[in-house]
N, C-alpha and C positions, 0 to 999 in steps of 0.2 A: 504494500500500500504506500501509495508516495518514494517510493524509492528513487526514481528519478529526479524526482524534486528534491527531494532530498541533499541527494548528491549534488543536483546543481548549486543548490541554495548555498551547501557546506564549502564548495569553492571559490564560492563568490565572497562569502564572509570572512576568506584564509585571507583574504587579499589586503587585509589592515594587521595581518598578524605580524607584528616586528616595529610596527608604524609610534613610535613613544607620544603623537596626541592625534583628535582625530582633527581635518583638518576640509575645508570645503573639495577640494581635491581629490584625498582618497575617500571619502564620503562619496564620491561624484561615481568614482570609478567603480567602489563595489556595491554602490546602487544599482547602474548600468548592468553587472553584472548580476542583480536581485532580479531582476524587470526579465531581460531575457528568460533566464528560470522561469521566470510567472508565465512569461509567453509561450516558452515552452510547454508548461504543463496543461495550457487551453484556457487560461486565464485571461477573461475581455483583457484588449488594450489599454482602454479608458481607467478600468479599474486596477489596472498593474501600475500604470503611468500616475493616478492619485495616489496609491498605496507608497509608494517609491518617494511621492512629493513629501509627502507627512513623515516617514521617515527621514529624511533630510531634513527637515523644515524642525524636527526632535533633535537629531544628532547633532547638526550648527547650534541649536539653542541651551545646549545639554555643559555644564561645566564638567571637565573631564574629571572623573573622582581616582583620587590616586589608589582608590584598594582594585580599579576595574581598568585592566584594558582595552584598549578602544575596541578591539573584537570583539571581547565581553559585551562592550556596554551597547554594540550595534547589535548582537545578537540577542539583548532582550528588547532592543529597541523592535526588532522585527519580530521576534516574539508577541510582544503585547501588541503589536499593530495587527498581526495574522489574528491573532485573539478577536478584535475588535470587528475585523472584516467577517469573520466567520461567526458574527454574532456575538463576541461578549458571554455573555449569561448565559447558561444551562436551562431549555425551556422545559419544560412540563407539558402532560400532555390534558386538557379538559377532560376531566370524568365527575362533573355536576350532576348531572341527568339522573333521571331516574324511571328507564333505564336512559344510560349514558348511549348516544349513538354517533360510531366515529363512522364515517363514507369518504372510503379509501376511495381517491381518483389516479389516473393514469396513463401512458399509454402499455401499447399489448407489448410484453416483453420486456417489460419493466420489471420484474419480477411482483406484481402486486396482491395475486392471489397468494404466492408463498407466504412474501412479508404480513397478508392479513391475518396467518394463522403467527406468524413468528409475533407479532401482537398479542393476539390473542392469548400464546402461552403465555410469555411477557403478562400480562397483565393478570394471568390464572395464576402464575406461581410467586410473581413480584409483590402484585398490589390485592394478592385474596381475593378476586373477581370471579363472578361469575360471567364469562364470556359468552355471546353466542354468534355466529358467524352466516351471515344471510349470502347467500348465491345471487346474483342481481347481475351475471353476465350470459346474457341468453342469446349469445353470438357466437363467440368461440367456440368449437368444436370440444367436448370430452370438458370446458370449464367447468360445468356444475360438479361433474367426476373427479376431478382435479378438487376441488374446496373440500368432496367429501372426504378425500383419501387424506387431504392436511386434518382435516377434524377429528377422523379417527386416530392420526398418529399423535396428537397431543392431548386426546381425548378431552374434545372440545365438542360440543354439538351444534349441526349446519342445519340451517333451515332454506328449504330452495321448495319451486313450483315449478315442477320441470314442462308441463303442460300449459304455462304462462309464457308470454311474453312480454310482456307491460312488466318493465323493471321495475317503472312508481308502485303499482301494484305489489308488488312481490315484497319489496324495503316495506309499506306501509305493515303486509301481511306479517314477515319477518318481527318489527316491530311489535306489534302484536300480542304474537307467540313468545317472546320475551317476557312482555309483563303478564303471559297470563301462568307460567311457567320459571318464574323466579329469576332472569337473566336479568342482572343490573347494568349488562354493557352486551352495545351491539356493534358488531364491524359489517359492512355491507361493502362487500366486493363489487365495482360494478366494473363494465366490460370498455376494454381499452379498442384502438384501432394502431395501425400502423403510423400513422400520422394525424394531426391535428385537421379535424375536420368540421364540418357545421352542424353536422346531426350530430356527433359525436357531442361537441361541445351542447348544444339544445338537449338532449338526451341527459347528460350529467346534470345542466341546472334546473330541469324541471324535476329530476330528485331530489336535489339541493332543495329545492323551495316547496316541495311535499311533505319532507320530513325533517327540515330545520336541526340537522344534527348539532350538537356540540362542539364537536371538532370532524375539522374537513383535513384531511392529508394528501398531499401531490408525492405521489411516490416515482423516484426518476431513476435510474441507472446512471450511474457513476462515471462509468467506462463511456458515455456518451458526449462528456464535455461540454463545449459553449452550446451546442443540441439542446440539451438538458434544460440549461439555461432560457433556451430562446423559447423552450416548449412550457416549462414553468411559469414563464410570462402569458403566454397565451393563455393555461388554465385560471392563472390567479385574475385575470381580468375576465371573466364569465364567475369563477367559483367565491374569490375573494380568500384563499383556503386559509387554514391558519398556520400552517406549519408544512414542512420536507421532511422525508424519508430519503435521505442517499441508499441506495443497494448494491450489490457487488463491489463494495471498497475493498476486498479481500485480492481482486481482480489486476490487474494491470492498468490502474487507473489511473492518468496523468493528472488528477487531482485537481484541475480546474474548476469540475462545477462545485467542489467540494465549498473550494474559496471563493468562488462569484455567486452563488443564488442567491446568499443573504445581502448582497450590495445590489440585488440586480431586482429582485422581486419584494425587499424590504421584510420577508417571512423566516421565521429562525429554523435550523435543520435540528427536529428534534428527535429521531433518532435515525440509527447506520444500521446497513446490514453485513457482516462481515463474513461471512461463510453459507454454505449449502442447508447444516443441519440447523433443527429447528429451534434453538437456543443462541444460536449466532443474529443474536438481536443487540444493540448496546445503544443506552441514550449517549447522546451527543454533547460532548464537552467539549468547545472552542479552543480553551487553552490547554486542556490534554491533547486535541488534537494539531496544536499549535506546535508542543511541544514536541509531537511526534515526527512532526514534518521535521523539523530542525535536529531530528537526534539526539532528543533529551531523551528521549522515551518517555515510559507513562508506567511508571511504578505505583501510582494510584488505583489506575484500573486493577493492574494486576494483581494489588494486596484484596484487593474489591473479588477479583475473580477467585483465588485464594479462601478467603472466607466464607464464598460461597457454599464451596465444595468442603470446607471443614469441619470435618463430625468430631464436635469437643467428647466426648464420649469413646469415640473410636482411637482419637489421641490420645486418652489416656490410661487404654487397654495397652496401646502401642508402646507406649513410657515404661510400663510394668514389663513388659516382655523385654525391650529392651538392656533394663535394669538385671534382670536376670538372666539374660543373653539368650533370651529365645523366638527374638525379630528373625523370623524365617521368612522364605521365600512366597507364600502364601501373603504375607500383610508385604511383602514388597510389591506382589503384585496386585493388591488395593491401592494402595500409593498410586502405581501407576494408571490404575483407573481412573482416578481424582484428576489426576493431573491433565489424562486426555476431555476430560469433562471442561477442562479451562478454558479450550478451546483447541485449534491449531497452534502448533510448536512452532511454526511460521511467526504468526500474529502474534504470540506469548513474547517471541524472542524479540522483535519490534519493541516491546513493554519495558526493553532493558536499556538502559542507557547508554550508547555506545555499542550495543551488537550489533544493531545495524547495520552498520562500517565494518564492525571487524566483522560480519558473515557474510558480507557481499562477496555475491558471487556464488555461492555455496548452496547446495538443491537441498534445501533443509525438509525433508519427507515427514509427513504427518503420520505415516506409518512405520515410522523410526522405533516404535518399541516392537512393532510386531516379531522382531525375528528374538527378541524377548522373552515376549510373553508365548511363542514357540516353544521356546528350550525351556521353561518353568511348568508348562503342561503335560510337556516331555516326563515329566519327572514324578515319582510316586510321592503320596503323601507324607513318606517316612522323610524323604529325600527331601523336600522342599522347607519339613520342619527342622534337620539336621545336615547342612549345606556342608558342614566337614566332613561326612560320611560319604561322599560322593569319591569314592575309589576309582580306578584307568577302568575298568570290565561297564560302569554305572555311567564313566560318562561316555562311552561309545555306544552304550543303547541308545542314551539321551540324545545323543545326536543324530545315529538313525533316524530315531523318532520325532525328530524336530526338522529335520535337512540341513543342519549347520554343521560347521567344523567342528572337531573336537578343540582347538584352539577359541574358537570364540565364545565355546561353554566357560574355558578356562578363564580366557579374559573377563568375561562375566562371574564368575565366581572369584577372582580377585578386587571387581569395583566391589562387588557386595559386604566383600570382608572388607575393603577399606571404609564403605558408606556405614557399615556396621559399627567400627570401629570410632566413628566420627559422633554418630550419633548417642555414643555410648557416655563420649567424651561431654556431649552438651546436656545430660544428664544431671541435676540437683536445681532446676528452677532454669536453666536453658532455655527450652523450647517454649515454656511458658512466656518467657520473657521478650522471644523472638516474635507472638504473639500479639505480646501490649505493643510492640514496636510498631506492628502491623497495621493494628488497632490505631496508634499515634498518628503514624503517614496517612492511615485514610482521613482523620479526622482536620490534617491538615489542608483538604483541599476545599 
C-alpha cells in the first residue's frame, strides 16, 4: 500500500539531509521533488501544487529548532499537512436511527457488495449490532447470490425480493422487516453500472429520498485514482453522501485518491478496505495513515490489532506452562493462529517503523507459516508436547509427513528453543508489563 509513494516521498525528503538550516532554496528543491511524488501517485495537480505551497509557506515561516533537523522538521511538516489533506479527524460513522439505515452507493466493481457485509460484521462484532443487509441490486447477474453467500459467511441475515424489481420497493420492504424482526441497523446494497450514468444516478436518489437513510456511503476503489475522484464528485452532487469507503488499498494503489477525495469532494474517508477476507475492514485514521505513507509506520493500529486477538485468559495459561517449561508446540501453534487473525504479514509489516524500507523488495507470502504449521501437524501429540524428544528416526517421518527437509524441521526446532528460551527469560511480571505498554501507545493516539 503506498509503496511507491512512499519511496518517492523518502527521497525527496533525503534531499535537506546534511543541509545545517532550512533555507528558501533547499525548501524549493525538495518541495519540487514532494509535488512530483504527489503527481506520480495520481494526485490532482491543483491539489499537489497547494499542498507543496503550504508547506513552504510553514517551512520559510518555521524558526529552525536546534533539537530538529531541517529533515526532521520538513518531515513533520508534510506529515501534518498529509494529515490535514486526508481529513484531519477520524470520522464516525451515523448509527442514530432506529433502525439505523446506511445505503451503500457505487459503481459495479467497486467492490460494494463485499465491503456491505465487511460492514456489516464491522458493526456485529465492533459496535454489538444487530445488522441486516437488504439486496437492492436487481441488475447484476448472481448479485442477490452474491449478498447471500456474504451473509451467510458472517452470519449476518439478507433480506432480498428476488421477484421485485423496484429497488425503492424492496429498501422500503427490507426496512420493514428490520423493525419488525429486531435489526437496529440496515445496509442496503444497491446496484452499480460500469460508468456514471443518468438512470443510474435517478435510480440511486429516488432511494435516497424514499428512505432518508442516516448515512449515505460512496464506496470507490483505490486502484482507480483521479477516476475515483472524478466519479465521487458526480455521486456526491445527486446523493450529497456523507462519507468514503476506499477498497483494495491492500492492492497496488498509487494512492492518489486516497489523498485527493477529501480536498476534492469536501466528505471525510471513513473507513478502508484492506484485504479479501471478511474482517479486513479498518476505520480510517489521516494521521496513521499519514504516517504510513512516510514510513513511520502505525504501531497504533497494530497494538489495536494485537489486542484484538488477545485472550487474557489464554495468556495466562500460557505464562504457567511456560514457567514450568511446558510451552509446546500445540500453544505455539495458537500463537500463530492469533497472529494470522491480525491480518496479512504484508500489511502487519507496513505497521513497523522502518520495514518498509528494509523489506522492499522482498515477496513477503501470507502463507509464510504454512510450511509450519505442516511440520507441527506432522507431529504426534507426544511430540508436539515434548519438542526435545524428537530423535533423527521422529524427524524423518515428520518430514515425510509434512514435504519438508529434515533441515528445516531442525531449523525450526532451534527458533522454538530459542523463542522458548526468550520467553522464559520475560517471565516474573514481563509480559504483563509488555501489555500496559501496549495499552499506553494505544491510549496515546
Amino acid at each position: 500500500m503506498f509503496d511507491n509513494l512512499s519511496e518517492k516521498l523518502d527521497k525527496a525528503l533525503h534531499v535537506l539531509k546534511g543541509h545545517g538550516q532550512i533555507t528558501e532554496i533547499n525548501v524549493a528543491e525538495t518541495l519540487k521533488e514532494v509535488r512530483r511524488a504527489l503527481l506520480d501517485a495520481d494526485v490532482n495537480f491543483k491539489i499537489a501544487k497547494e499542498f507543496t505551497n503550504t508547506v513552504k509557506e510553514k517551512a520559510l515561516g518555521q524558526d529552525v529548532l536546534t533539537a530538529l533537523q531541517p529533515g526532521q522538521l520538513m518531515v513533520k511538516l508534510v506529515k501534518d499537512e498529509l494529515t490535514q489533506l486526508m481529513g484531519g479527524d477520524v470520522e464516525g460513522i451515523n448509527l442514530s436511527g432506529e433502525p439505523s439505515v446506511v445505503l451503500m452507493s457505487g459503481l459495479q466493481g467497486s467492490g460494494k457488495t463485499t465491503f456491505s457485509g465487511k460492514l456489516a460484521s464491522y458493526l456485529k462484532t465492533k459496535k454489538t449490532k444487530k445488522p441486516l443487509l437488504v439486496a437492492c441490486d436487481v441488475y447484476r447477474p448472481a448479485a442477490v447470490d452474491q449478498l447471500h453467500v456474504v451473509g451467510d459467511q458472517i452470519g449476518v441475515e439478507v433480506f432480498s425480493d428476488r421477484g421485485n424489481t423496484d429497488p425503492v420497493a424492496i429498501s422500503k420492504a427490507g426496512i420493514a422487516h428490520a423493525k419488525a424482526n429486531g435489526h437496529n441497523v440496515v445496509i442496503i446494497d444497491t446496484a452499480g453500472r460500469l460508468a456514471v450514468d443518468e438512470e443510474m444516478m435517478n435510480e440511486i436518489a429516488n432511494i435516497h429520498k424514499a428512505i432518508n437513510p442516516q448515512e449515505t456511503l460512496f464506496v470507490v476503489d483505490a486502484m482507480t485514482g483521479q477516476d475515483a475522484v472524478n466519479t465521487a464528485k458526480a455521486f456526491n452532487d445527486i446523493l450529497n453522501f456523507d462519507g468514503v469507503i476506499l477498497t483494495k488499498l491492500d492492492g497496488d494503489t498509487r494512492g492518489g485518491a486516497a489523498i485527493s477525495i477529501k480536498s476534492a469532494v469536501n466528505k471525510p474517508i471513513k473507513f478502508i478496505g484492506t484485504g479479501e477476507k471478511m474482517d479486513a475492514i479498518d476505520v480510517f485514521y489521516p494521521a496513521r495513515m499519514a504516517e504510513r505513507i512516510l514510513g513511520m509506520g502505525d504501531v497504533v493500529s497494530l497494538v489495536e490489532r494485537a489486542q484484538e486477538q488477545f485472550d487474557e485468559e489464554e495468556s495466562r495459561k500460557i505464562q504457567k506452562k511456560i514457567a514450568k517449561n511446558q510451552f509446546g508446540f500445540d500453544d505455539f501453534l495458537s500463537q500463530i493462529q492469533q497472529i494470522k487473525k491480525m491480518g496479512s504479514i504484508k500489511d502487519l509489516m507496513g505497521m513497523i517503523p522502518g520495514a518498509g524500507k528494509a523489506l522492499k523488495g522482498l515477496d513477503i507470502d501470507d502463507d509464510a507459516f504454512k510450511h509450519v504449521e505442516a511440520i507441527i501437524h506432522s507431529m504426534t501429540p507426544l511430540e508436539r508436547a515434548t519438542p526435545a524428544k524428537l530423535d533423527a528416526s521422529r524427524k524423518k517421518r515428520i518430514a515425510k509427513g509434512s514435504g519438508r527437509s529434515i533441515q528445516e524441521i531442525n531449523q525450526l526446532l532451534k527458533q522454538f528453543d530459542q523463542m522458548s528460551k526468550m520467553m522464559k527469560m520475560m517471565q516474573g511480571g514481563g509480559g504483563k508489563k509488555m501489555m500496559q505498554m501496549m495499552g499506553a501507545m494505544k491510549g496515546m493516539q
